[in-house]
C-alpha positions in Angstrom: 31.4 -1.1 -13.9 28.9 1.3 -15.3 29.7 2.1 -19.0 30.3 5.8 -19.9 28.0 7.3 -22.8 25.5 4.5 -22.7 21.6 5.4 -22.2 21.0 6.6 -18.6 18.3 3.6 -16.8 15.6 4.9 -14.6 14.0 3.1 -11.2 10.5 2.6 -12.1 9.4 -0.2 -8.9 7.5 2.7 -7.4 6.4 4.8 -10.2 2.4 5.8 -9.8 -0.3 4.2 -11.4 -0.9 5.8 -14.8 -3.8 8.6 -14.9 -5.7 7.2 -17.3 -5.7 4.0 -15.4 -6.4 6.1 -12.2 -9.8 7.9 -13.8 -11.3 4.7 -15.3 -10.7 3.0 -11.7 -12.6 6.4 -9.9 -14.9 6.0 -12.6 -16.2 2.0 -12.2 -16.1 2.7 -8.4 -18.8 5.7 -9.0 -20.6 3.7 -11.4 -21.1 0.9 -8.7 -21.9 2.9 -6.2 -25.0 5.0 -8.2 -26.1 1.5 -9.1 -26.0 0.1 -4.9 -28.2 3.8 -5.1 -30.7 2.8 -7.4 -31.4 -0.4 -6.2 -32.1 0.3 -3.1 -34.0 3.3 -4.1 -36.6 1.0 -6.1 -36.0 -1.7 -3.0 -37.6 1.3 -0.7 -40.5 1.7 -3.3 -41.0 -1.5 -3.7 -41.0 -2.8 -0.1 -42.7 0.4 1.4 -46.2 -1.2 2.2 -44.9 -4.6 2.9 -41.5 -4.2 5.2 -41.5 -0.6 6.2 -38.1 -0.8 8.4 -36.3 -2.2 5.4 -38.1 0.0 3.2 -36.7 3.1 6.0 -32.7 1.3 5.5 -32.8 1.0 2.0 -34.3 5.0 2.0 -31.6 5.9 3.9 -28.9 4.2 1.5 -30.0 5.5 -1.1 -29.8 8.8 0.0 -26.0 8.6 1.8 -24.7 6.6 -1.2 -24.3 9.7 -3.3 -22.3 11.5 -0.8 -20.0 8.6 -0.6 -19.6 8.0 -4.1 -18.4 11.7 -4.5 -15.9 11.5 -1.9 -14.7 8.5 -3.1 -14.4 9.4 -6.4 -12.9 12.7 -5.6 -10.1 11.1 -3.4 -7.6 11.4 -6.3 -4.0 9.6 -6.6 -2.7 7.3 -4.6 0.6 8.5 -2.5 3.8 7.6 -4.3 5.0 4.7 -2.4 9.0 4.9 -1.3 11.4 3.3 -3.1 13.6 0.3 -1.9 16.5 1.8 -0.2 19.5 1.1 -2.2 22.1 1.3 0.6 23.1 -1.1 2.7 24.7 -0.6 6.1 28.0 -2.6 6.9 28.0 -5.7 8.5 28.3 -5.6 12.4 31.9 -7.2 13.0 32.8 -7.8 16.7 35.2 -6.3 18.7 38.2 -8.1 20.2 38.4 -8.0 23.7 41.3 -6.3 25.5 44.1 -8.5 25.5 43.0 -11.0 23.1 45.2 -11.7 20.3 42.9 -12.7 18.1 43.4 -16.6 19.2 41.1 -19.0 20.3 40.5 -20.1 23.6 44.3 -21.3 23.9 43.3 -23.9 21.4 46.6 -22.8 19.1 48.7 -21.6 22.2 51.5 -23.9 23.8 50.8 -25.1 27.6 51.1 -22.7 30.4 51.1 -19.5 27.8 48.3 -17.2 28.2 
């Protein structure tokens, strides 16, 4: 029995992440990401004159990397996930069939009854 007066208790299994938390987390992924960048920038310099087409892949990272990092930083929040349900249906309880007393199969009746 709840107790009348007493402090009220909130549900906090599916409360968000905090933003702070949520900032510095966009922020380390961006970080990563513009260091993949330059990497493979100076990997495109570097291998120009000996490996050209892995010179061309790294080029091309480096240049769609930014793009990616934006839109992944600039996803925002996660969705607030749903909360356990706190009801619970009744149990299923089987009908009697028509004409059933509730006995078993003549078990507990007297011969020749039933």
């Amino acid at each position: 029995m709840r107790k009348r007066g007493g402090p009220e208790v909130f549900r906090i299994t599916g409360a968000r992440q905090g933003l702070a938390d949520d900032v510095r987390g966009r922020q380390r992924r961006y970080v990563i990401s513009m260091g993949v960048r330059t990497l493979s920038v100076i990997a495109a310099a570097v291998l120009w004159n000996v490996e050209r087409h892995v010179a061309v892949v790294a080029l091309a990272l480096g240049v769609l990397l930014p793009y990616i990092a934006v839109v992944i930083a600039n996803a925002g929040r996660e969705s607030a996930p749903a909360l356990p349900s706190a009801y619970l249906p009744a149990p299923v309880r089987p009908a009697l069939g028509a004409g059933d007393d509730g006995a078993e199969s003549g078990a507990e009746r007297p011969y020749g009854q039933g």
